[in-house]
C-alpha positions as CSV (number, residue, x, y, z in Angstrom):
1,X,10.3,-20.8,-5.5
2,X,10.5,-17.6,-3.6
3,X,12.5,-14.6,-4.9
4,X,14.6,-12.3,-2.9
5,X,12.5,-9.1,-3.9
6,X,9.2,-10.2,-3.2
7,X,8.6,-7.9,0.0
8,X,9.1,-4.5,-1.8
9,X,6.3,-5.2,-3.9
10,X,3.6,-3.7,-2.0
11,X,6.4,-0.7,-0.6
12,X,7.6,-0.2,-3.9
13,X,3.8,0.8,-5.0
14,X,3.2,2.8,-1.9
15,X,6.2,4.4,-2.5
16,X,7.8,3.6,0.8
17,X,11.0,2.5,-0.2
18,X,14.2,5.3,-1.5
19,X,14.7,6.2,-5.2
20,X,17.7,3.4,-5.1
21,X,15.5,1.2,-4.3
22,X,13.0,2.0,-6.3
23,X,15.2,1.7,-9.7
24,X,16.7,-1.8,-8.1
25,X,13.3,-2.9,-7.9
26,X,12.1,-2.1,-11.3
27,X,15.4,-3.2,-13.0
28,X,14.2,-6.7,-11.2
29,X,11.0,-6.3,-12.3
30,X,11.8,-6.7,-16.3
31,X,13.1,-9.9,-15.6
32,X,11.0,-11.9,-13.1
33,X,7.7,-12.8,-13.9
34,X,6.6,-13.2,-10.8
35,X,7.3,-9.9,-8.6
36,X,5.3,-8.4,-12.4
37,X,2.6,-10.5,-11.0
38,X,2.6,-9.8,-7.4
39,X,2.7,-5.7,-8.0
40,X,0.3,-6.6,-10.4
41,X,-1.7,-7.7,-8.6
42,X,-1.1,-5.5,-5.6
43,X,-1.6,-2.4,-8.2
44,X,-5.5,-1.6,-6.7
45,X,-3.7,-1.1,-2.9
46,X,-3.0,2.5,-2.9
47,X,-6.5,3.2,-4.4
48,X,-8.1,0.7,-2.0
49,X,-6.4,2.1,1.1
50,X,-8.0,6.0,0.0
51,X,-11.2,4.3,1.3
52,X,-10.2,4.0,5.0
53,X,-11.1,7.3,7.0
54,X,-8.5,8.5,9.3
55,X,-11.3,8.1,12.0
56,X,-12.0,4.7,11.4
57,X,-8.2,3.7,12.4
58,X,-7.9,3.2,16.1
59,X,-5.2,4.7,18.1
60,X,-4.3,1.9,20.7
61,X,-2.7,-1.6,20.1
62,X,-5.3,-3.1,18.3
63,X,-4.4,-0.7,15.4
64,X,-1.9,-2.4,13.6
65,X,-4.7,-5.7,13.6
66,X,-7.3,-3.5,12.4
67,X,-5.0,-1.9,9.6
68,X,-4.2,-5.4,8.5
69,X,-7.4,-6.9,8.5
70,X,-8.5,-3.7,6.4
71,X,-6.5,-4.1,4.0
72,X,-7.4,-7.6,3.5
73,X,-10.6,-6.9,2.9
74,X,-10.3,-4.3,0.6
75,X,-7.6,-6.0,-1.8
76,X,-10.6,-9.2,-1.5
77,X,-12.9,-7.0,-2.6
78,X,-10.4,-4.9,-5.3
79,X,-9.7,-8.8,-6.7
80,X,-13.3,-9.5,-7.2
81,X,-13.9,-6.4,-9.2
C-alpha cells in the first residue's frame, strides 16, 4: 500500500517544502510507520549530497541524469555503511 505523503520524504529532509508543510508532514509521520521508515532511511541524503562538488555537476541537459544517478550512488553507498 502506498501512502499519500510518501514524496515529501526526501523534501521534507532537504528542507524544500514550507513550514506548513513541514508540520503536516511530521504530524503524519507519528502515525505511519512507513514514511518513519522511508525518511529514515533517506536520513544520510543531505550528508551524502555535501560530497558532490559544484564542479562536478554539469551545466547542460545531461545534468539532471547525472544528479540522479549521483545520488543513487551515494545513498547505495550511505546504506552499506
Amino acid at each position: 500500500m502506498t501512502c499519500e505523503f510518501e514524496i515529501n520524504d526526501g523534501a521534507y529532509l532537504l528542507g524544500a517544502i514550507t513550514p506548513a508543510q513541514r508540520a503536516e508532514f511530521e504530524r503524519h509521520l507519528a502515525g505511519c510507520p512507513q514514511c518513519r521508515e522511508s525518511v529514515a532511511q533517506l536520513a544520510v541524503l543531505p550528508g551524502l549530497l555535501s560530497w558532490l562538488v559544484k564542479e562536478d555537476v554539469p551545466t547542460d541537459e545531461s545534468r539532471r541524469k547525472f544528479i540522479a544517478g549521483e545520488i543513487a550512488n551515494l545513498v547505495a553507498v550511505g546504506l552499506r555503511a
